[in-house]
PLY file of the C-alpha trace (Angstrom):
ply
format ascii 1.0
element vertex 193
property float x
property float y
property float z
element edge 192
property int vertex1
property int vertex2
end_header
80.80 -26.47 -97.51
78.20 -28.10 -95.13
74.93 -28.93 -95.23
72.04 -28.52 -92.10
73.78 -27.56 -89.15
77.24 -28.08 -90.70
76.22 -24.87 -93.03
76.07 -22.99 -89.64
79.26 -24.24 -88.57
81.02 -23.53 -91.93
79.63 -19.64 -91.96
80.92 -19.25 -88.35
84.19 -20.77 -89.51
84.24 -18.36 -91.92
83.25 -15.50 -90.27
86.57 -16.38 -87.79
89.22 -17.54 -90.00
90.34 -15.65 -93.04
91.87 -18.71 -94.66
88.21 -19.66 -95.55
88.26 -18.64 -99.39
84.48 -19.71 -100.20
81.77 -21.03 -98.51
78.45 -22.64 -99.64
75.50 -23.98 -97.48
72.87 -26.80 -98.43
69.29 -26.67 -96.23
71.70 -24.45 -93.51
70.51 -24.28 -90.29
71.65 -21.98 -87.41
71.58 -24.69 -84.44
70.84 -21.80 -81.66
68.01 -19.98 -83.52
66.69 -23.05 -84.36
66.45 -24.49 -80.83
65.54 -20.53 -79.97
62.75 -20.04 -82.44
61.33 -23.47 -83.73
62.02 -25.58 -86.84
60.39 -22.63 -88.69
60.75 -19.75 -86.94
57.26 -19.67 -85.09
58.88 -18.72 -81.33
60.42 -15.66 -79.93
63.91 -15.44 -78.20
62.18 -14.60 -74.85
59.82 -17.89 -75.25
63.04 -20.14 -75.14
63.76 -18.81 -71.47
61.71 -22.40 -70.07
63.94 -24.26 -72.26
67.13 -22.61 -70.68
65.86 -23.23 -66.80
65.88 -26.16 -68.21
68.84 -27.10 -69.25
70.19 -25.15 -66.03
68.17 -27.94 -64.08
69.40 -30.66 -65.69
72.81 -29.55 -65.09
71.60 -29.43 -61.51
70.58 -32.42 -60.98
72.97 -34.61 -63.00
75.56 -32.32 -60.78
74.15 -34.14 -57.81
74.23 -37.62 -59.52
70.60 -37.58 -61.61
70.60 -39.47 -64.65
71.51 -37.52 -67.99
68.18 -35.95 -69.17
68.33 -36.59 -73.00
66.28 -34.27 -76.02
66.03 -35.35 -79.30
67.56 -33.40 -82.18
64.92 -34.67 -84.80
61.89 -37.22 -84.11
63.00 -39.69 -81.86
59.65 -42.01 -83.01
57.49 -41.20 -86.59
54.64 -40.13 -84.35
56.44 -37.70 -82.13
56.84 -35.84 -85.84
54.93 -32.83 -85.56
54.25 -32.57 -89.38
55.41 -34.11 -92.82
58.51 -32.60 -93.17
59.62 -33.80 -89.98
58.41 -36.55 -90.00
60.94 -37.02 -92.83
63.51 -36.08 -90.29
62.66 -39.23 -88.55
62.61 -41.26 -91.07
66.30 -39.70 -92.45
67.73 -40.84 -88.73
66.13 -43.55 -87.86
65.43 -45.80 -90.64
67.89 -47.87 -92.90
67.76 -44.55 -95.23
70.60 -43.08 -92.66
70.55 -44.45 -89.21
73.85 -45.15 -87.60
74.36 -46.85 -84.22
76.73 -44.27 -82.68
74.40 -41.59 -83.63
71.63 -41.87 -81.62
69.26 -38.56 -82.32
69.09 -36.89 -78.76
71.57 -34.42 -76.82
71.72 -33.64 -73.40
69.14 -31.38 -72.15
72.29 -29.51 -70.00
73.57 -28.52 -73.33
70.55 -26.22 -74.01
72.17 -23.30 -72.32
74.86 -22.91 -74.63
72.76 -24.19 -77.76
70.05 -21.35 -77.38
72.10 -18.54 -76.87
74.31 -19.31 -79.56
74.20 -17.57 -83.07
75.86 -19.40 -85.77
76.19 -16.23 -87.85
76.86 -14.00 -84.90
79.01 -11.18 -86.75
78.56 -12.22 -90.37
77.67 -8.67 -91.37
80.91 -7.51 -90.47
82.98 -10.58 -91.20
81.14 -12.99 -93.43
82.75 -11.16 -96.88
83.85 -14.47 -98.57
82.18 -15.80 -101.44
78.83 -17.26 -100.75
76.79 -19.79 -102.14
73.34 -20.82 -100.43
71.46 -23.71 -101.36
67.55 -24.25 -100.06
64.48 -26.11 -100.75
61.75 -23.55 -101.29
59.32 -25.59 -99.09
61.71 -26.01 -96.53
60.48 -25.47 -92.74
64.36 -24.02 -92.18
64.48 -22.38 -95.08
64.30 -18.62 -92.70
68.24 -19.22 -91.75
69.07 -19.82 -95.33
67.48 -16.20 -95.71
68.70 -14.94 -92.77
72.19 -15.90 -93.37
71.81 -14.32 -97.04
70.51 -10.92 -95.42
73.00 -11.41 -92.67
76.33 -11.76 -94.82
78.54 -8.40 -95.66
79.71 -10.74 -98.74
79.53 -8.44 -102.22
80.00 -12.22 -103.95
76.87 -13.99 -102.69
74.32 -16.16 -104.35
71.17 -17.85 -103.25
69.68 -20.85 -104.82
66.33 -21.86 -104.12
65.48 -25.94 -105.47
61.92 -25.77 -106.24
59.98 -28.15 -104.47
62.73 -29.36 -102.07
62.25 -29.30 -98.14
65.11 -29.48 -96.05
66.05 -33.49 -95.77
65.18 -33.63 -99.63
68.34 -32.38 -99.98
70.33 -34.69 -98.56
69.88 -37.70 -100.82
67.17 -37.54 -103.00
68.91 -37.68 -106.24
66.67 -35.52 -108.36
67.23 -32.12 -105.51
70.79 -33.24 -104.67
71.64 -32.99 -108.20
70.01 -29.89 -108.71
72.66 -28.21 -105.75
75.63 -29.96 -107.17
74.90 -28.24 -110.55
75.21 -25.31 -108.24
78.05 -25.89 -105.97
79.87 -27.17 -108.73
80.65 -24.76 -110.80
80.25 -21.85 -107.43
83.77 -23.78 -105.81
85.33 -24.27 -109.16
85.66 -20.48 -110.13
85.86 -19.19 -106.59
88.74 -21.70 -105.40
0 1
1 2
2 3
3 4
4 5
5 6
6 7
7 8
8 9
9 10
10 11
11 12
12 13
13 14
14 15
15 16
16 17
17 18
18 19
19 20
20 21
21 22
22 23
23 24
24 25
25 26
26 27
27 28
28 29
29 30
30 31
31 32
32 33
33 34
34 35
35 36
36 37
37 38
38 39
39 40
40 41
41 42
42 43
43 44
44 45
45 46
46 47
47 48
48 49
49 50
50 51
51 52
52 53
53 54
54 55
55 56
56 57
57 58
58 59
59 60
60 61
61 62
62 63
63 64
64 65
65 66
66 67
67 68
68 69
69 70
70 71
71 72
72 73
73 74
74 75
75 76
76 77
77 78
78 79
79 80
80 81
81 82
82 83
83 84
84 85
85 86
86 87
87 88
88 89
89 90
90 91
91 92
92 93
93 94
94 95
95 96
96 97
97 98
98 99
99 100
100 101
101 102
102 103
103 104
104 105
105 106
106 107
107 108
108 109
109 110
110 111
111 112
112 113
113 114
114 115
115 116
116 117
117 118
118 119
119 120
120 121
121 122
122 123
123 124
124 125
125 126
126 127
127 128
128 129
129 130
130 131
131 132
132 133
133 134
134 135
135 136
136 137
137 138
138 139
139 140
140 141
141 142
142 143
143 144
144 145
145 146
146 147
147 148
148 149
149 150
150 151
151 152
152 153
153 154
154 155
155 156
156 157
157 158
158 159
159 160
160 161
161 162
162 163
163 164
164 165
165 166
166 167
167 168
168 169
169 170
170 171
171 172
172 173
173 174
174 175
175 176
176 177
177 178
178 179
179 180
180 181
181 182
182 183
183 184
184 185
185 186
186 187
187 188
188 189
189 190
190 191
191 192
């Protein structure tokens, strides 16, 4: 199981390693499309080709002995939030609610190159045909990989839950959403395992 980008990493696990016997995703996200195509899916592929020079830049430079050019993962500061549910993102991170000192919010801009032309569910209609379970908030700005992972997988055992009125850090630790999946997950890894 894993939830954000950890449901990404648990798909690809399971599209590579047959010991996998079920797999379920809360608020999934698909780390390359996601730095590829927004935080909801408002860019094209070919539009992330600035953000690849550069990371190929940065790796450049720091080559030559430039400081490490850092990018945030989520809002670095409330007001660099571009909307609500983001701004939740900081506030999840950065705040008593979650922070923690050895995880500081930012990766290396260097990185980008093999971030954006990654694919998290690269081969899952071919390989993805464990059980599924997929878990998103219906207002959800990543909700789009949740549905692309569901359209995506060659499962014939796959279910998609939708928490009404959940966005994507909702379901993390708000009691009354996160319930709501574990009613879900629950009974999905108790008949499947």
């Amino acid at each position: 199981m894993g939830i954000c980008a950890g449901g990404g990493y648990a798909a690809n696990a399971a599209i590579n390693d047959r010991r996998i016997k079920a797999v379920a995703t809360v608020s999934a996200v698909n780390i390359g499309a996601m730095f590829r195509n927004g935080w909801d899916n408002s860019i094209k592929d070919a539009d992330a080709i600035p953000a690849l020079q550069g990371g190929s830049q940065a790796r450049t430079a720091e080559a030559g002995g430039a400081a490490t050019v850092q990018i945030p993962l989520a809002p670095l500061r409330r007001e660099d939030a571009p909307n609500k549910e983001l701004e939740e993102a900081w506030e999840y991170y950065h705040t008593p609610r979650c922070e923690y000192p050895t995880a500081p919010g930012w990766a290396t801009a260097r990185s980008l190159n093999q971030i954006i032309t990654y694919d998290a569910f690269h081969k899952a209609e071919a390989f993805l045909t464990q059980p599924l379970l997929i878990v998103a908030g219906s207002v959800a700005g990543s909700k789009w990989m949740s549905d692309d992972l569901y359209a995506r997988a060659a499962s014939q055992d796959k279910q998609f839950h939708v928490v009404d009125g959940s966005n994507h850090m909702q379901l993390y630790d708000v009691p009354k959403y996160v319930d709501e999946a574990v009613s879900r997950l629950t009974p999905f890894f108790a008949a499947k395992l």
